[in-house]
C-alpha positions as a Markdown table, in Angstrom:
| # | Residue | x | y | z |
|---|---|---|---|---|
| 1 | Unk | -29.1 | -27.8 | -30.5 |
| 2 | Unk | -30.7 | -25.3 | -28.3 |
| 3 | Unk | -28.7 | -26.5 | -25.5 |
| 4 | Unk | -25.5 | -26.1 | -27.4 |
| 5 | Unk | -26.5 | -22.3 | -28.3 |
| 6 | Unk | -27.1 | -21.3 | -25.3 |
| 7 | Unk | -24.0 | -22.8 | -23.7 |
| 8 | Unk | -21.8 | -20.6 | -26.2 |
| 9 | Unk | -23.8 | -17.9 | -25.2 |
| 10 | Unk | -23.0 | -18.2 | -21.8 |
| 11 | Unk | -19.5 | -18.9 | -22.8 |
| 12 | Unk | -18.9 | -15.7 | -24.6 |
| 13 | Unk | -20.9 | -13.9 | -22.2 |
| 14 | Unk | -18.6 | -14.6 | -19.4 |
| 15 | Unk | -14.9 | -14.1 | -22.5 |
| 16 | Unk | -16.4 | -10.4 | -23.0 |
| 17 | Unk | -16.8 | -9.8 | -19.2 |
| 18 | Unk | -13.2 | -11.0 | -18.0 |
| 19 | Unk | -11.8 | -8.8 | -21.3 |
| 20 | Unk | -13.9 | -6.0 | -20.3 |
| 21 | Unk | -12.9 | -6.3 | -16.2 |
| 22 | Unk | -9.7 | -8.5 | -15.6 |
| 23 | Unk | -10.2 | -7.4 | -11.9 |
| 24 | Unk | -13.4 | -9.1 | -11.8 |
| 25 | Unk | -11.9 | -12.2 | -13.1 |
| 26 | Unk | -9.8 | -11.7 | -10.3 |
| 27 | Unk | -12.2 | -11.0 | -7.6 |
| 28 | Unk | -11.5 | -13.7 | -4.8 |
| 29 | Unk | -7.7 | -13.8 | -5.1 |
| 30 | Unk | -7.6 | -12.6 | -1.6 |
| 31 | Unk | -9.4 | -15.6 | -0.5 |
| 32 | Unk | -7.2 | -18.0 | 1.2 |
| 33 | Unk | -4.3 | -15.5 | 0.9 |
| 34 | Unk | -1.9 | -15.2 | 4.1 |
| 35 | Unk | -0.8 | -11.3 | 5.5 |
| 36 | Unk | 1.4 | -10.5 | 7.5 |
| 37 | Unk | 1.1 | -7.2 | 9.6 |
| 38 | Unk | 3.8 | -5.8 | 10.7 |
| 39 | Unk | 3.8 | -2.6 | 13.4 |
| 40 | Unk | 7.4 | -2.1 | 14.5 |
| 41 | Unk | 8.2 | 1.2 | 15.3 |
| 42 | Unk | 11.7 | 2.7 | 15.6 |
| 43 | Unk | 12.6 | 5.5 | 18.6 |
| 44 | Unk | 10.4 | 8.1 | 17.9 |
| 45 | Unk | 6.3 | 9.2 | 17.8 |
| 46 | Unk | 4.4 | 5.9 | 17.6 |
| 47 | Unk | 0.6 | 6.2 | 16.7 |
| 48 | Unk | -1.8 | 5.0 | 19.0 |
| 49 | Unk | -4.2 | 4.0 | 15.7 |
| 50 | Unk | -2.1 | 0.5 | 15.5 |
| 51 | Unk | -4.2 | -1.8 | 17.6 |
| 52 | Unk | -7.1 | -0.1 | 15.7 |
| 53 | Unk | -5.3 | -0.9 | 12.3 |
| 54 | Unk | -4.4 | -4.0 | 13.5 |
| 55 | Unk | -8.7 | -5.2 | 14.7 |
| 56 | Unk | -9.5 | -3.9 | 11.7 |
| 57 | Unk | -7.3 | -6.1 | 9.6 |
| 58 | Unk | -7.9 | -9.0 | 11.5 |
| 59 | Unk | -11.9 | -8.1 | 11.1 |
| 60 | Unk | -11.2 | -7.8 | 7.1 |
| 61 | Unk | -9.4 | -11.0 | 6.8 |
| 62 | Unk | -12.3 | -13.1 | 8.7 |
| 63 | Unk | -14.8 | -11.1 | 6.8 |
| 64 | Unk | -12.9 | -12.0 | 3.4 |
| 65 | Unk | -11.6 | -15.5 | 4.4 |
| 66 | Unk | -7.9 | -14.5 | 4.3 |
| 67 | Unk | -5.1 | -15.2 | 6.9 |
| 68 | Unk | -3.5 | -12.5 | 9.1 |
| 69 | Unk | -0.5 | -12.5 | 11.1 |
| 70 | Unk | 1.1 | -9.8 | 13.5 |
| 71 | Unk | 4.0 | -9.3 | 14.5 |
| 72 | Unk | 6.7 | -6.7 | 15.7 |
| 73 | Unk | 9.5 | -8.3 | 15.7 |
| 74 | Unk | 12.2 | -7.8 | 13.3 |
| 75 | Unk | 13.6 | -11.3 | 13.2 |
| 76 | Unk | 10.6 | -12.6 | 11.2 |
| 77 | Unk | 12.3 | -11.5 | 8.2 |
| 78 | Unk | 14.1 | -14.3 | 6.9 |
| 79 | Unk | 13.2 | -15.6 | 3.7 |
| 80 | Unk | 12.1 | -19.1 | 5.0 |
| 81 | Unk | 9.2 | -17.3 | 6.9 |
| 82 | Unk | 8.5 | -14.5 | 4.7 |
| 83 | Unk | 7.6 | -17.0 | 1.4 |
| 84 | Unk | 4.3 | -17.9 | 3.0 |
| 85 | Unk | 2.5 | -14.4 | 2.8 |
| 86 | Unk | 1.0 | -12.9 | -0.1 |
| 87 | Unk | 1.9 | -9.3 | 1.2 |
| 88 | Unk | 3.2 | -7.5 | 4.0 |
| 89 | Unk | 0.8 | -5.0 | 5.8 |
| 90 | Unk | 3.4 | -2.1 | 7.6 |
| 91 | Unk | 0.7 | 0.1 | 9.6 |
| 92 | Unk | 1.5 | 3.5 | 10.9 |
| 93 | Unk | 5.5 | 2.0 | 11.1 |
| 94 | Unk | 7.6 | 5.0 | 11.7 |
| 95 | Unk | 11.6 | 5.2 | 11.7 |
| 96 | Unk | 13.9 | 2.3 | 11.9 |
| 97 | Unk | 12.0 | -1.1 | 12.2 |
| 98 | Unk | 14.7 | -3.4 | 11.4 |
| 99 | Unk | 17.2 | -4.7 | 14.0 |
| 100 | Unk | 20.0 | -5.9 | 11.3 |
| 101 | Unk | 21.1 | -5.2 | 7.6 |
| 102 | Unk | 20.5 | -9.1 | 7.3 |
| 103 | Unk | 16.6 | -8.5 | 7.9 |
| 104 | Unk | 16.6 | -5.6 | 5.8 |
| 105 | Unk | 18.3 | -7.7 | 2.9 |
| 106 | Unk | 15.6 | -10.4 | 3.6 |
| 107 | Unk | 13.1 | -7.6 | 3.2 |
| 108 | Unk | 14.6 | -6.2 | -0.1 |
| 109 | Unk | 14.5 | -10.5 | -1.7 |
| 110 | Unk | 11.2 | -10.6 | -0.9 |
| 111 | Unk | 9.7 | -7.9 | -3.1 |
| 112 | Unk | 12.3 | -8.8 | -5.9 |
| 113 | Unk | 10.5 | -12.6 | -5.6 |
| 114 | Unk | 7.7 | -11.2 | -6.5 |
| 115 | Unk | 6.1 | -10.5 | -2.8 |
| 116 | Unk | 3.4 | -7.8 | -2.2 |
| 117 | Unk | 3.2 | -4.5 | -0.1 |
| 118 | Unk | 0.8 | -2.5 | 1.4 |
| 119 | Unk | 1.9 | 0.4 | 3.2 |
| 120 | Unk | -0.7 | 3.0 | 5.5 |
| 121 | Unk | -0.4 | 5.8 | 7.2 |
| 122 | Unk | 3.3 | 7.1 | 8.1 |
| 123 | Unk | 4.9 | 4.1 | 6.6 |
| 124 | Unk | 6.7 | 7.1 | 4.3 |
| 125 | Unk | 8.4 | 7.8 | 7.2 |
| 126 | Unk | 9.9 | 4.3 | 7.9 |
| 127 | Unk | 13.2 | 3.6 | 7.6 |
| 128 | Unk | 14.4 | 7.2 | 6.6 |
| 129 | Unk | 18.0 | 6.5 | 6.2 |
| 130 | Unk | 17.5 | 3.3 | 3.6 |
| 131 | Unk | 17.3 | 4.7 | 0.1 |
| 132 | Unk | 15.8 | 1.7 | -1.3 |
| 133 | Unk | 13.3 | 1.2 | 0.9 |
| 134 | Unk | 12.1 | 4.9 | 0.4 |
| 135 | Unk | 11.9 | 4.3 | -3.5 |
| 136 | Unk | 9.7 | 1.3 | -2.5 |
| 137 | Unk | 7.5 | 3.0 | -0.5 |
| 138 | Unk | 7.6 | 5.8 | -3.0 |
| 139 | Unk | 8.5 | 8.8 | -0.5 |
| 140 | Unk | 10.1 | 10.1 | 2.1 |
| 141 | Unk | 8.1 | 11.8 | 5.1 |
| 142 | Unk | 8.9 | 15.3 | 5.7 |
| 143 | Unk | 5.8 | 17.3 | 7.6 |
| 144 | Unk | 2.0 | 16.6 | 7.8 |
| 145 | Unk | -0.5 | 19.7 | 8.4 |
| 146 | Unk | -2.7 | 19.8 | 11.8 |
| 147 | Unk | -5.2 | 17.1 | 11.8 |
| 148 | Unk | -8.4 | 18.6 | 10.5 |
| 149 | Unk | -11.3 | 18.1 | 7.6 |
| 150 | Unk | -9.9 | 18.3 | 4.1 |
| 151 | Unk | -10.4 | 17.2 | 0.5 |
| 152 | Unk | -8.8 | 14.7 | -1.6 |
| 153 | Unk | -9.8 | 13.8 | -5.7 |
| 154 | Unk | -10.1 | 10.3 | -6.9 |
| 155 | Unk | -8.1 | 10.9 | -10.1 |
| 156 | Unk | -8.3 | 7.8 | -11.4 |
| 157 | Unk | -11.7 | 5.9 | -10.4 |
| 158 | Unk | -11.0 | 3.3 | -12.7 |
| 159 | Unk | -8.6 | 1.9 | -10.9 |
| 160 | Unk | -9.3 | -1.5 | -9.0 |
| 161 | Unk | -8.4 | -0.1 | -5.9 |
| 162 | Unk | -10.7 | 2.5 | -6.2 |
| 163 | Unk | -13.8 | 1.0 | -6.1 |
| 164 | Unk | -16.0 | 2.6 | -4.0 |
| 165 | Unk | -14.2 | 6.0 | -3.3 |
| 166 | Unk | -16.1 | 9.2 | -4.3 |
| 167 | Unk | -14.8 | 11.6 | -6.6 |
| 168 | Unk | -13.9 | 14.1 | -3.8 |
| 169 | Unk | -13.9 | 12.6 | -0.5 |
| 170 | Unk | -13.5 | 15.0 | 2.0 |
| 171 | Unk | -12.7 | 13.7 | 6.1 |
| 172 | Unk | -10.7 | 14.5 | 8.5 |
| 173 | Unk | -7.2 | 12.9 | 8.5 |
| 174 | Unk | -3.3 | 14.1 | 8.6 |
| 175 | Unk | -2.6 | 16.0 | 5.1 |
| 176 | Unk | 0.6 | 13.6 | 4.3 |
| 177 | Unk | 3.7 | 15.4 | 2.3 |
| 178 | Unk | 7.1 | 14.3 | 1.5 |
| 179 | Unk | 10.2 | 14.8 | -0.6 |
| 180 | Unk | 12.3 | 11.9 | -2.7 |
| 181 | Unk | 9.0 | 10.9 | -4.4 |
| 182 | Unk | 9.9 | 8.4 | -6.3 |
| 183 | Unk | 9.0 | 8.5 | -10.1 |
| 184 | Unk | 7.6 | 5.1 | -10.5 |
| 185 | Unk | 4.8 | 5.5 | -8.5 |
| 186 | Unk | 1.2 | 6.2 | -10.0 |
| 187 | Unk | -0.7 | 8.2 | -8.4 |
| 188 | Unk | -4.8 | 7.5 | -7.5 |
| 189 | Unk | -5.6 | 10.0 | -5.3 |
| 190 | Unk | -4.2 | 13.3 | -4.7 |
| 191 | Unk | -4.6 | 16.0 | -1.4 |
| 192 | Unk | -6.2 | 19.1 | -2.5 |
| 193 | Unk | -3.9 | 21.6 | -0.6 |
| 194 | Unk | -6.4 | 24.9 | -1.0 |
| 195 | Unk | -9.2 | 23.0 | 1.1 |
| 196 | Unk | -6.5 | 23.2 | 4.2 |
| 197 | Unk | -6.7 | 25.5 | 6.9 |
| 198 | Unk | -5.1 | 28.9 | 5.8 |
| 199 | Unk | -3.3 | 29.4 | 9.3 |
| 200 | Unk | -0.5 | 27.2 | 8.2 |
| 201 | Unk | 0.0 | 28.6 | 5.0 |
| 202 | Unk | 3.8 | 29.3 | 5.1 |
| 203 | Unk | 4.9 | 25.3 | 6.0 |
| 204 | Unk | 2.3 | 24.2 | 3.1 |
| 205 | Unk | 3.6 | 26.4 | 0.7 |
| 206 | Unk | 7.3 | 25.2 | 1.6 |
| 207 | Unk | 6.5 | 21.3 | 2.2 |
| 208 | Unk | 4.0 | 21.2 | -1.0 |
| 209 | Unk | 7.0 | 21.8 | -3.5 |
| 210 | Unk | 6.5 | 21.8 | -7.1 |
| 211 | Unk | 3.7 | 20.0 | -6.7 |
| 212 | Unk | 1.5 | 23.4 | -5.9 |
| 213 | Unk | -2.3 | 23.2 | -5.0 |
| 214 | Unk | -2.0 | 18.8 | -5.3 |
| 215 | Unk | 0.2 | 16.6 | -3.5 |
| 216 | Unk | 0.2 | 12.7 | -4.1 |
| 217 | Unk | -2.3 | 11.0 | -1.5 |
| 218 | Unk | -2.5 | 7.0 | -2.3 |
| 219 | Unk | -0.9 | 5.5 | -5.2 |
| 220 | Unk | 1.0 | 2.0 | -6.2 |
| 221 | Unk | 4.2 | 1.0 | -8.2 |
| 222 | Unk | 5.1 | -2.2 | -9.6 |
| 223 | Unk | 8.7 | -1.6 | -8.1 |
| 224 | Unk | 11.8 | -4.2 | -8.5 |
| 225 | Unk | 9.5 | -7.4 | -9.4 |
| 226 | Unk | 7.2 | -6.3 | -6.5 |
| 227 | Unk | 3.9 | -4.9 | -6.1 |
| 228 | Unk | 3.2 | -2.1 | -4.1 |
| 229 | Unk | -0.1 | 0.0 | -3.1 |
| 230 | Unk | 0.1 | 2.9 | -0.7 |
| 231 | Unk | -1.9 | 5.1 | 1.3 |
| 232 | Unk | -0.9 | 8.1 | 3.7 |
| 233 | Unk | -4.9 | 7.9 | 5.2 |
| 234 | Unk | -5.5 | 6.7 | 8.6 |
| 235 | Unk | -4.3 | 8.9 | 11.5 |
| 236 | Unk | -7.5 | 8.4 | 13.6 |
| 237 | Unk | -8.3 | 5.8 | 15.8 |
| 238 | Unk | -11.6 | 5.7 | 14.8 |
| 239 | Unk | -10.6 | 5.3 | 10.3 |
| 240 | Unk | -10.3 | 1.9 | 11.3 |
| 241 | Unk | -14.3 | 1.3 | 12.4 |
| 242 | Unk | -15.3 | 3.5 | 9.6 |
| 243 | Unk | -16.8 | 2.0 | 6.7 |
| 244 | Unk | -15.3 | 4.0 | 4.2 |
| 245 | Unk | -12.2 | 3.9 | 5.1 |
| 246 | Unk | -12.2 | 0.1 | 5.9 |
| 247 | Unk | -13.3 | -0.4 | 2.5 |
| 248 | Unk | -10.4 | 2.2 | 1.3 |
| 249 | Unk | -8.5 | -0.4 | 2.9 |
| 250 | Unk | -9.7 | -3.1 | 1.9 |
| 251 | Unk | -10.0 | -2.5 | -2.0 |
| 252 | Unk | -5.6 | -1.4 | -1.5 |
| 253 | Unk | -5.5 | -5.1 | 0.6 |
| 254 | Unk | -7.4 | -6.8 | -2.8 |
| 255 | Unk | -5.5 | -5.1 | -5.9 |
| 256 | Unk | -2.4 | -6.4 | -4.0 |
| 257 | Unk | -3.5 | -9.7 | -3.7 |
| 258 | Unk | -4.6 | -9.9 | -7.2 |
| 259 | Unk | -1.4 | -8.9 | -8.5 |
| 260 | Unk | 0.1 | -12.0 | -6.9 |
| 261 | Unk | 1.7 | -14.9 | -8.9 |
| 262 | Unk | 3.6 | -16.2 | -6.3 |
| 263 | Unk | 7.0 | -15.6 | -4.2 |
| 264 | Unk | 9.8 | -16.7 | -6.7 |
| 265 | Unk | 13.0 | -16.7 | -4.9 |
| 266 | Unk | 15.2 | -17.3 | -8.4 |
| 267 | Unk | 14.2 | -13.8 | -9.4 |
| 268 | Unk | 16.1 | -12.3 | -6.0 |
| 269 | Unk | 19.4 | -11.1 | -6.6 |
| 270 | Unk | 20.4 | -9.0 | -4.1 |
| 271 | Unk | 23.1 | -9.6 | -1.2 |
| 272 | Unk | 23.2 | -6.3 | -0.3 |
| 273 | Unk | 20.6 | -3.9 | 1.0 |
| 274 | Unk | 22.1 | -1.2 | -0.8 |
| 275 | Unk | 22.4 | -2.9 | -4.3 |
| 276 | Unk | 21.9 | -0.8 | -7.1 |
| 277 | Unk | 18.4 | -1.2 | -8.5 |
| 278 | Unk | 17.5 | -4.3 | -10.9 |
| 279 | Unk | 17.4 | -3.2 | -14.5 |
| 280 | Unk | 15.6 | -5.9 | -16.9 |
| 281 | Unk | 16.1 | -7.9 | -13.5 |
| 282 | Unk | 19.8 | -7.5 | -13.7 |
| 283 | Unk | 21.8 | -5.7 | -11.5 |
């Protein structure tokens, strides 16, 4: 009888956990997952933090017991290949980084399956001429301030993804802003824009909008039967051997995965790359 107690105790210990934490219950999903990270970089400025990004990844994938590819070449997007990967990892991509609308379109059936993305650094400023992409991503690039020590707020340290970020977190990095933000996105952390240096006051004032002293930092979107986490960190070299920052990472790598239930090519309905969006997965 005692037995039998005690194994409904343990039983409705474990129910009230997983109700109270559904990302614990979800903890390992990363485990055995497959990546793929992709660095392609249009003409343009190309960061020299990619092989960095890319170690690290590679680092985080044998230190969590999850799969990473890399690649930059555009003609692995075709739906046969991209069904095997539980997300896509674009790191520092800048400008155009697809060869053919036929790629882009394989791209655009991906997330609509249900595939993941994680974007870092200036992945806002990829494929600047592609309005769907840029609602994806959730902005468009348009100016970063000088590299220098700044703060950002944790404004939601709930979140999954946030575990382990202080409440102000202040390092040096590129102070990210952009235009065409898209309103889906939900914002985790935010810049704080009166902890920059004062010197460029005039292009902050213009670049920062309405937004005013804030400006969106890291965030994620459920967007078009996708998931989609996002952070504008990571313009130094040495982010990527930093523990903070590779846990920053990491913890945007894990929500992803977690959101996972598969790559569902019934659910794509696009031809086009320029489809209008899906509304109650209609077009």
């Amino acid at each position: 009888m005692k037995k039998i107690v005690y194994s409904r105790l343990i039983l409705l210990a474990f129910t009230f956990a997983t109700m109270l934490s559904p990302a614990l219950a979800q903890k390992h999903k990363l485990k055995n997952s497959r990546v793929l990270v992709y660095t392609k970089n249009g003409v343009g400025y190309v960061h020299d933090n990619i092989p960095s990004a890319v170690a690290c990844i590679k680092e985080l994938g044998v230190e969590n017991k999850f799969t990473v590819d890399v690649s930059d070449d555009p003609n692995i997007f075709t739906e046969a290949n991209l069904k095997k990967y539980t997300m896509l990892i674009f790191t520092s991509t800048n400008n155009d980084v697809f060869a053919t609308d036929e790629q882009r379109v394989a791209f655009r059936r991906y997330i609509e399956a249900g595939g993941g993305f994680v974007g870092v650094h200036s992945v806002t400023g990829t494929e600047r001429k592609w309005a769907w992409f840029k609602m994806m991503v959730g902005e468009t690039f348009t100016w970063h301030a000088n590299f220098q020590p700044f703060s950002l707020i944790n404004i939601d340290p709930k979140h999954p993804s946030m575990e382990g970020i202080p409440a102000v977190w202040t390092k040096e990095d590129e102070c990210y802003f952009g235009r065409e933000m898209y309103p889906g996105i939900k914002v985790l952390m935010m810049h704080d824009v009166t902890t920059l240096d004062k010197k460029q006051s005039d292009l902050i004032l213009k670049h920062a909008g309405t937004f005013g002293d804030y400006f969106p930092a890291v965030w994620y979107q459920n967007f078009q039967g996708g998931h989609v986490w996002v952070t504008t960190l990571g313009h130094a070299k040495t982010d990527y051997q930093n523990p903070m920052y590779r846990n920053h990472l990491l913890q945007g790598i894990k929500f992803i995965a977690n959101q996972y239930q598969g790559i569902d090519y019934s659910k794509a309905i696009s031809t086009g790359k320029d489809d209008k969006l899906m509304v109650n997965g209609e077009l």
